[in-house]
N, C-alpha and C positions, 0 to 999 in steps of 0.2 A: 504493500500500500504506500511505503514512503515514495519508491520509484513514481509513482502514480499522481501525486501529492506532489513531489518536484518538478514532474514537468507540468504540473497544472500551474504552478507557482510562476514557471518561466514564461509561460503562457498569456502569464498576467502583465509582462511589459509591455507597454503598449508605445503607439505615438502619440497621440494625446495626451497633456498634461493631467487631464480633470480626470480621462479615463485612469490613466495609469498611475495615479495619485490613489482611485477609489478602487481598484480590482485589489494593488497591491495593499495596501490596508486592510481590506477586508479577508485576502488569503492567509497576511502575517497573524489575524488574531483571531480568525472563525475556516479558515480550510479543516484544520487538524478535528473539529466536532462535526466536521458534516457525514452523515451518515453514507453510505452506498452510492443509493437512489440522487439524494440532492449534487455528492459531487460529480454523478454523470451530467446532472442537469446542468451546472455550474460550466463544467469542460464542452456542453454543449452553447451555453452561453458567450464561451468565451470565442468562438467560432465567427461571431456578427463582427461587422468592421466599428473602428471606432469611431464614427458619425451616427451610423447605426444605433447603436448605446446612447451614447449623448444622445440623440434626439427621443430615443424613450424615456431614459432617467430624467434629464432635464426639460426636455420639451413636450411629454407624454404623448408623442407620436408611438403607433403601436407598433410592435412585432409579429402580430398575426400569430402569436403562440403563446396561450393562455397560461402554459406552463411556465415558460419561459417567462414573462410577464407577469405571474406571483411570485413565484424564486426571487426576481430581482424586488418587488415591491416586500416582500419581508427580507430580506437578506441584506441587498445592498443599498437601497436607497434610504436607510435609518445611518450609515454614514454618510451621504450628502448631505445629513441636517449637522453631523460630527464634526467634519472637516470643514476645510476651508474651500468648499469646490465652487 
């Protein structure tokens, strides 16, 4: 699982500031609790480009994937109120 866990990590550098501010944040202090299930969801999340992201987290443009689009609404987007994004 670490193997798994590391490249989901690397995964998380992004080219966006704001994105790669908030993936990596959230990897360093909630990857290691995520269950099975959610971190397939998450390494599926991490797949969308960085405009893609920004415009759901910050500008509530959808995804078209319900799942994907709860994952981020409890998981990641209680750090954009965290940080400085």
């Amino acid at each position: 699982m670490n193997i798994e866990i590391n490249r989901i990590q690397w995964k998380c550098r992004r080219g966006m500031r704001e994105i790669d501010l908030l993936l990596r944040e959230f990897s360093n202090s909630k990857l290691q609790t995520l269950d099975k299930d959610n971190l397939f969801i998450f390494n599926q999340i991490l797949d969308y480009d960085d405009q893609t992201l920004f415009d759901y987290i910050f500008k509530q443009e959808s995804l078209n994937n319900k799942i994907h689009e709860d994952f981020i609404n409890k998981y990641l987007k209680k750090f954009t109120k965290q940080g400085n994004f």
